[in-house]
C-alpha positions in Angstrom: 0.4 29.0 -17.7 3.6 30.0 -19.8 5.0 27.9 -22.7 8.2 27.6 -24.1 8.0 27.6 -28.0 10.1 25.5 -30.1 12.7 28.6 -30.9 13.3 29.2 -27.6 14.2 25.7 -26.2 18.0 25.0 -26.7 18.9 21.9 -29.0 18.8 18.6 -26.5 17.7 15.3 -26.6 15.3 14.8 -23.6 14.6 10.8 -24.8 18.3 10.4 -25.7 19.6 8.0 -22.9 16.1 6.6 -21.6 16.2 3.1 -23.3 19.8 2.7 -22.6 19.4 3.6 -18.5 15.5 1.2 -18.6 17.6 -1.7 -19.5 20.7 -0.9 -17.4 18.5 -0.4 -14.4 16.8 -4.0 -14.8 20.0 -5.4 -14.5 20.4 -4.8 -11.3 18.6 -7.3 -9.6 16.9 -5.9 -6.8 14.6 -8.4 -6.2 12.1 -8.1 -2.6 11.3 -10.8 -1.0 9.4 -9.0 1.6 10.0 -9.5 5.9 13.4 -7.4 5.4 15.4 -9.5 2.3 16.3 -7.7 -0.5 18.6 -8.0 -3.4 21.2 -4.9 -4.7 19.2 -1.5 -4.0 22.6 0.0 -2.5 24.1 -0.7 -6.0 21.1 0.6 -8.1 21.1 3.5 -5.8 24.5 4.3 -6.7 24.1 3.7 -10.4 21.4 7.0 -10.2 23.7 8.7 -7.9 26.6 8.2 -10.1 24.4 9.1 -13.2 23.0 12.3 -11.3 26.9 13.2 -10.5 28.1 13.6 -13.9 25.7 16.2 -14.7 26.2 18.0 -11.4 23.5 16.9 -9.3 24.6 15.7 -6.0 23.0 13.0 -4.3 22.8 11.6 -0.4 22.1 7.9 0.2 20.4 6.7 3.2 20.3 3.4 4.4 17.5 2.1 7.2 19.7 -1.4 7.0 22.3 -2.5 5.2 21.6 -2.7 1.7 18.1 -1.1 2.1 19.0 2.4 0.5 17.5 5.2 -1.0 18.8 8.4 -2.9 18.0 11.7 -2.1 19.4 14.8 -4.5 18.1 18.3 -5.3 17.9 19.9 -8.7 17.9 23.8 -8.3 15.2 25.3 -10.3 14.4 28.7 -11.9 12.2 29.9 -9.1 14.1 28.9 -5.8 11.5 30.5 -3.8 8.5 27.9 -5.2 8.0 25.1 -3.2 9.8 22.0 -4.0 8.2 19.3 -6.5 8.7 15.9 -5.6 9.6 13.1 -8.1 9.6 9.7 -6.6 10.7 6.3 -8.3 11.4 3.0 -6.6 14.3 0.8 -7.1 13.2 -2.5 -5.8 11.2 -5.1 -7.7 9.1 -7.9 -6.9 10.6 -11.5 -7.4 10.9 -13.5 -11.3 11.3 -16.7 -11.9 13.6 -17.1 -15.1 11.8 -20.7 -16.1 8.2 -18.7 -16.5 9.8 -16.1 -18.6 10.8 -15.9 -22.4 14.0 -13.8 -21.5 16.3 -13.5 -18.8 14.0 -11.4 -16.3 17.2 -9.6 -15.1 19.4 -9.3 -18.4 17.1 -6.1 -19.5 17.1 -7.4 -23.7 15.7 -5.2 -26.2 13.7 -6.4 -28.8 10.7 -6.5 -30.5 10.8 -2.5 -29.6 10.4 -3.0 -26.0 12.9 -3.0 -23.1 11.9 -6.8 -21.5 13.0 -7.4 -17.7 11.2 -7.1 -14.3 10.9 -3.7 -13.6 10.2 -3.0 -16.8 7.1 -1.3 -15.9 7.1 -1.2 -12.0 9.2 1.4 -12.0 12.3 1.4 -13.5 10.9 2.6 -16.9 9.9 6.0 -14.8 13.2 5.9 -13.3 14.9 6.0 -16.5 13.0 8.4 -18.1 13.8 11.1 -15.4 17.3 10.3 -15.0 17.5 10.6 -19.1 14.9 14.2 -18.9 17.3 15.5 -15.6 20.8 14.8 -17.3 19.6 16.2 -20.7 18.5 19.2 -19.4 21.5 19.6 -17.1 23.6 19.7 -19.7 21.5 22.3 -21.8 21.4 24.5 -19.1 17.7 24.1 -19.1 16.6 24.5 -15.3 12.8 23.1 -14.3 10.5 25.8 -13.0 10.6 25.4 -9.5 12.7 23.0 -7.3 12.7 19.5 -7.7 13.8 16.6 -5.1 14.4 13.6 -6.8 13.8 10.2 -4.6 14.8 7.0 -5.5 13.6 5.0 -2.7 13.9 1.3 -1.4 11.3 -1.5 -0.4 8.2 -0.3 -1.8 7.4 -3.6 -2.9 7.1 -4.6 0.5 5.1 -1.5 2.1 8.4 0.8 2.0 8.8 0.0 5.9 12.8 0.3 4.9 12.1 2.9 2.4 9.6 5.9 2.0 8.1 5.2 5.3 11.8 4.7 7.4 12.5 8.5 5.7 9.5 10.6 6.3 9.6 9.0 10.1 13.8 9.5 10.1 14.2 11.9 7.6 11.5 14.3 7.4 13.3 17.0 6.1 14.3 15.6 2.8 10.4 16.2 1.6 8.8 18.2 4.2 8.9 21.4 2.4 7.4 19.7 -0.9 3.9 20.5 -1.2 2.9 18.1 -4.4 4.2 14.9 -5.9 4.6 12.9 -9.2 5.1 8.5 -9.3 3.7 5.7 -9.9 0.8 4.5 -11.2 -0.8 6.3 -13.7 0.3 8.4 -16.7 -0.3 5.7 -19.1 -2.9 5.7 -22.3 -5.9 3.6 -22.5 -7.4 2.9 -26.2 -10.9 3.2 -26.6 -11.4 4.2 -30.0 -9.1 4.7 -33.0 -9.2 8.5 -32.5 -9.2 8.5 -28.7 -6.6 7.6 -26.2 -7.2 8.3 -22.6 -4.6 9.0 -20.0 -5.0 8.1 -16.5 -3.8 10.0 -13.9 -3.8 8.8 -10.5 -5.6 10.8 -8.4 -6.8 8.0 -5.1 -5.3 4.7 -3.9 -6.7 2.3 -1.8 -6.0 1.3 1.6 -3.7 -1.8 2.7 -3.8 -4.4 5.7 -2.1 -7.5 4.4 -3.3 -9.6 7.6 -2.3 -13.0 9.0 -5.5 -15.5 10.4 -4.8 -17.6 13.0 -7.1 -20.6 13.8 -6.4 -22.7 17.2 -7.7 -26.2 18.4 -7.1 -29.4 19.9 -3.8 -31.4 18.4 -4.0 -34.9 17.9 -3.8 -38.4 16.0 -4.9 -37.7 12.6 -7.2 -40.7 12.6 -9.5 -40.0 15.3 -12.5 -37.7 15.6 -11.5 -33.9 15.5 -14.3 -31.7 15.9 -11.9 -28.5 17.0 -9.7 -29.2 13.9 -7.7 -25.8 13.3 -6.8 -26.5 9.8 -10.8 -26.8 9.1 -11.8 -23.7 11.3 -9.4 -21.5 9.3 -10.2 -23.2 6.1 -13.7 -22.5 6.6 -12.8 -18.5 7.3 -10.7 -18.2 4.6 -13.2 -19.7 2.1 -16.0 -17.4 3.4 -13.6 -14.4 2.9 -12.8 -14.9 -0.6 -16.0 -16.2 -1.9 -17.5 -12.8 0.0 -18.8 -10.5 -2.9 -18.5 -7.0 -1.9 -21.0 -4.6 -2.4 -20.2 -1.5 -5.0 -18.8 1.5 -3.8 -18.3 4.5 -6.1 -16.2 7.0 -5.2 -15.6 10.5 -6.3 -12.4 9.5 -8.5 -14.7 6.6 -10.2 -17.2 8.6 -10.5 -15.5 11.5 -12.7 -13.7 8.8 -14.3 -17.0 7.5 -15.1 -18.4 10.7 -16.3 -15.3 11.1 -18.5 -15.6 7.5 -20.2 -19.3 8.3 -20.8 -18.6 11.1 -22.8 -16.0 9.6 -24.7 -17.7 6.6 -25.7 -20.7 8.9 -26.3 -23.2 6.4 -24.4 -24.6 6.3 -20.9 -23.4 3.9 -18.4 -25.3 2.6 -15.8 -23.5 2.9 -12.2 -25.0 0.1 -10.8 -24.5 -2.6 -13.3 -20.3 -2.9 -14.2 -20.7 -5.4 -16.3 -21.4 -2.8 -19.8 -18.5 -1.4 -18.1 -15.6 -3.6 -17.7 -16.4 -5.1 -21.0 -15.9 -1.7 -22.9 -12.6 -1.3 -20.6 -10.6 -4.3 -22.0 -7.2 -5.6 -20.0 -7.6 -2.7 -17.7 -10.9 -4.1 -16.3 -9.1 -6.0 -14.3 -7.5 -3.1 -12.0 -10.9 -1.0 -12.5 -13.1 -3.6 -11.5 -11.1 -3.8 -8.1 -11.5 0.0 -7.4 -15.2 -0.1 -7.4 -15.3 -2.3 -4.0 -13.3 -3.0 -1.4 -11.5 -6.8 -1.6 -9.8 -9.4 0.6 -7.7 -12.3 -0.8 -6.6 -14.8 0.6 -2.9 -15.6 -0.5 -1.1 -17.7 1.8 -1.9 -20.8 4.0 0.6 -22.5 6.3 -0.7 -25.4 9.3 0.7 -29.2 10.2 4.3 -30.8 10.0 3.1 -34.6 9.4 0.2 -36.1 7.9 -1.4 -38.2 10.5 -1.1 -35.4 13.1 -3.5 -32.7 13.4 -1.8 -29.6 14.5 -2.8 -27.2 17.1 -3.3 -24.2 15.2 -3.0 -23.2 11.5 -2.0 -19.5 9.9 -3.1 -17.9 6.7 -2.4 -14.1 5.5 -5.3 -11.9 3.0 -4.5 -9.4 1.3 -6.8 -6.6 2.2 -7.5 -3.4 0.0 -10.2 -0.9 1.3 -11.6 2.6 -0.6 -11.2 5.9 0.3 -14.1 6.4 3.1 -14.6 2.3 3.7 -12.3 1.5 6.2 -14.8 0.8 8.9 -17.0 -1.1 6.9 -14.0 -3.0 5.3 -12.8 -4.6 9.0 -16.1 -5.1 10.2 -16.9 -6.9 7.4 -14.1 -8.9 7.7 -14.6 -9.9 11.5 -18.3 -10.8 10.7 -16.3 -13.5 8.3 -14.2 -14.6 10.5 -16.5 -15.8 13.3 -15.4 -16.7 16.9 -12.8 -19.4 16.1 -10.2 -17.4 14.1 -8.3 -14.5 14.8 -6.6 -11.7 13.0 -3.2 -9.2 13.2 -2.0 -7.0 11.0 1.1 -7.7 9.4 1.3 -4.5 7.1 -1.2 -1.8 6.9 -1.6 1.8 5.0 -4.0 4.8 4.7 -6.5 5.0 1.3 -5.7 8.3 -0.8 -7.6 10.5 -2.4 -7.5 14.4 -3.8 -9.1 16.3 -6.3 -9.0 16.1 -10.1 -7.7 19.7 -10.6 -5.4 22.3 -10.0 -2.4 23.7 -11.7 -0.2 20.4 -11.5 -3.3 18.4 -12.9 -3.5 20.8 -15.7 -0.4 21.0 -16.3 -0.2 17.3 -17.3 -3.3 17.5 -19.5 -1.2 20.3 -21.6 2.2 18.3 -22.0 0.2 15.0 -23.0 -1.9 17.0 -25.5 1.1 18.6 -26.4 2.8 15.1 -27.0 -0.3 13.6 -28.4 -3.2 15.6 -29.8 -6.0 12.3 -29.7 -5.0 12.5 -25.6 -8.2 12.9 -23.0 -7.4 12.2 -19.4 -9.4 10.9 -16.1 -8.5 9.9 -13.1 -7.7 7.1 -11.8 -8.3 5.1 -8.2 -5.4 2.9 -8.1 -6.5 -0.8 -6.7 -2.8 -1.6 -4.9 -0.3 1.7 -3.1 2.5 3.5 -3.8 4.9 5.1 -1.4 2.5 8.3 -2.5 0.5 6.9 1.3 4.0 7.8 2.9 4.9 11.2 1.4 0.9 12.1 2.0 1.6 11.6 6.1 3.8 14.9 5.8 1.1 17.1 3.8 2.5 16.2 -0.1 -0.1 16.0 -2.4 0.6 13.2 -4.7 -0.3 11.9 -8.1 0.2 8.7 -10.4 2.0 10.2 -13.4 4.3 8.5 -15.6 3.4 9.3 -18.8 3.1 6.3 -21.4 1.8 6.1 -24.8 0.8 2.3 -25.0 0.0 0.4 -28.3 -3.9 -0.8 -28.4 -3.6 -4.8 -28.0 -0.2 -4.1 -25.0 -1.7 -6.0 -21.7 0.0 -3.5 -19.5 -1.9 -4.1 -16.2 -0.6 -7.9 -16.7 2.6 -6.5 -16.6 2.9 -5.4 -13.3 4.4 -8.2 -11.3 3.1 -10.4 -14.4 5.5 -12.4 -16.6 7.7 -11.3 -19.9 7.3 -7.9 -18.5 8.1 -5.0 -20.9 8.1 -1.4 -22.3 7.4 -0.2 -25.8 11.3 1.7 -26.0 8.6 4.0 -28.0 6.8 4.9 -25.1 9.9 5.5 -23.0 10.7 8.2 -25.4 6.7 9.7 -25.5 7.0 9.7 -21.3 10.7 11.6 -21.7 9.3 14.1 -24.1 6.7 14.6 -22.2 8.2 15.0 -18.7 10.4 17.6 -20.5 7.8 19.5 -21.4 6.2 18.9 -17.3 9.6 20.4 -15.6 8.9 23.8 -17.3 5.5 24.3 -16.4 4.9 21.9 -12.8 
């Protein structure tokens, strides 16, 4: 693996523009609302084509509805005949209510040295910081290694069914020849002691099938005797499903990542007991403690239209998230906890990821974080929710969660995503720049 030294890089600024472009981005609100309504991805799309188009870089937007777009461009690199890299960011964000917030969720303020504003963190801080690395390098002349396409897609809050998905089964071509793949989540530090930070890279995701219940029985005067009440027959599945505790499943990913925390902490863990665990792992436990099972919530309920009538049937939807290798033993669970007197569809489903820790892209990233930060250790990471990483995988591109993020000790960053008073350290945005500079001459 080559390197370029400090004397032979020309003079640019690849952190120049990032804060500038993560706060212009969040004020586009392009809120998704899921079942097809969303808010201004044609116009944030055209903000990054119009961006890519002053350096050069042409762009073609596609649209699977109106308003439902996503960007396409190609940056040439130095080695034409390498395969293509792809870079995928996500324009759409999930929905903010102003009241619960400290700021504006859409007026992308700076202060208190982070960049506030939904999206902040889910994605448009990755976004930012390759539009600022593309256009600095542009202008230096300074081409990456090997081809890169740069996607900016739509609706991957909601399952990318108008986005990643609608291209690969509409579009092929525009990633086909791509063989590997940086995005979301992953990238981002993790403090365990004061001389450590470790990076994780994501390496797995688990599986999706957001499903909807639906419990049927006999309608009829609220104040008689009702024993096929659908409101208690799904009530009854849906408290058996989220009160189910699901057995531990380690999989390769948490396994090395595991290993690696071992010897970083310099103590032995035990695999079968996550409670040492978590507690060691701070905010993050949260997302870790969800990739070492598989789970089912239970987020919506909908049944009646007037109090003294008991309606004929009653609906609820789960969120559903199964590991790499579980997928059987996920639904059979789950029909086991339903019983006979509710059934299920599927409203939204997607395949669990998961490739190796290693290769020359993975090391690759280990040397530009150590390059960037010298305390840096990395492990991967099994990501509890998806990314459009499940669509680009259907055509053969290997993907990873890498947007590189030096975080400050006490930031809550996993409570960021789709949390309240979301926001980026505008120091961080620069560390991930720098570093994804460094990425485009080695990837």
């Amino acid at each position: 693996m080559t390197s370029v030294t400090a004397s032979e890089r020309p003079s640019y600024s690849p952190d120049a523009e990032v804060v500038e472009f993560c706060s212009e981005l969040i004020r586009f609100d392009t809120t998704n609302y899921g079942n097809g309504k969303s808010n201004g991805e044609r116009d944030a799309a055209e903000y990054v084509a119009a961006k890519l188009g002053e350096v050069g870089i042409e762009s073609t937007i596609y649209e699977s509805e109106p308003g439902r777009a996503s960007l396409v461009a190609h940056w040439e690199g130095e080695d034409q005949s390498a395969d293509p890299l792809l870079v995928h960011g996500h324009l759409d964000v999930v929905p903010a209510d102003p009241k619960d917030w400290k700021v504006d969720p859409f007026a992308g303020e700076i202060f208190d040295g982070c960049v506030w504003g939904r999206g902040a963190v889910d994605m448009k801080d990755f976004d930012a910081m390759v539009l600022s690395v593309v256009r600095a390098r542009q202008r230096a002349g300074v081409k990456p290694r090997r081809p890169v396409r740069l996607v900016f897609t739509a609706d991957e809050e909601a399952g990318g069914l108008y986005g990643a998905r609608w291209l690969i089964e509409n579009h092929p071509e525009t990633v086909a020849d791509c063989t590997e793949g940086i995005g979301e989540v992953g990238g981002f530090s993790l403090t365990l002691k004061d001389d450590v930070r470790l990076y994780l890279i994501e390496t797995a995701e688990k599986g999706m099938n957001w499903m909807r219940l639906k419990a049927r029985g006999t309608a009829g005067h609220g104040s008689m005797v009702n024993n096929d009440n659908a409101v208690t027959n799904l009530v009854e599945a849906v408290t058996r499903i989220g009160n189910h505790e699901w057995p531990l499943r380690l999989t390769p990913t948490v396994k090395e990542f595991l290993k690696t925390l071992e010897d970083v902490l310099g103590t032995q863990l035990d695999p079968e007991d996550m409670t040492e665990t978590l507690a060691k792992l701070g905010t993050f436990s949260r997302m870790f403690g969800a990739t070492v099972r598989n789970t089912a919530n239970p987020t919506m309920l909908n049944a009646g239209y007037k109090v003294n009538v008991i309606p004929g049937d009653a609906e609820a939807h789960v969120d559903g998230r199964f590991l790499p290798g579980h997928e059987e033993e996920f639904f059979a669970t789950i029909d086991k906890l339903l019983g006979d007197k509710v059934q299920r569809e599927t409203v939204i489903e997607d395949i669990a990821l998961e490739t190796e820790f290693g290769g020359r892209l993975v090391d690759v990233m280990k040397a530009c974080l150590a390059a960037e930060d010298p305390q840096s250790r990395t492990a991967p990471l099994l990501m509890s929710g998806g990314t459009d990483a499940k669509s680009w995988s259907r055509l053969g591109v290997r993907c990873f969660g890498f947007v590189p993020l030096q975080l400050p000790p006490d930031l809550d960053f996993m409570g960021m995503f789709h949390g309240i008073d979301e926001r980026v350290p505008t120091a961080s945005l620069e560390f991930g720049s720098r570093v994804l500079d460094r990425f485009f001459d080695e990837a």
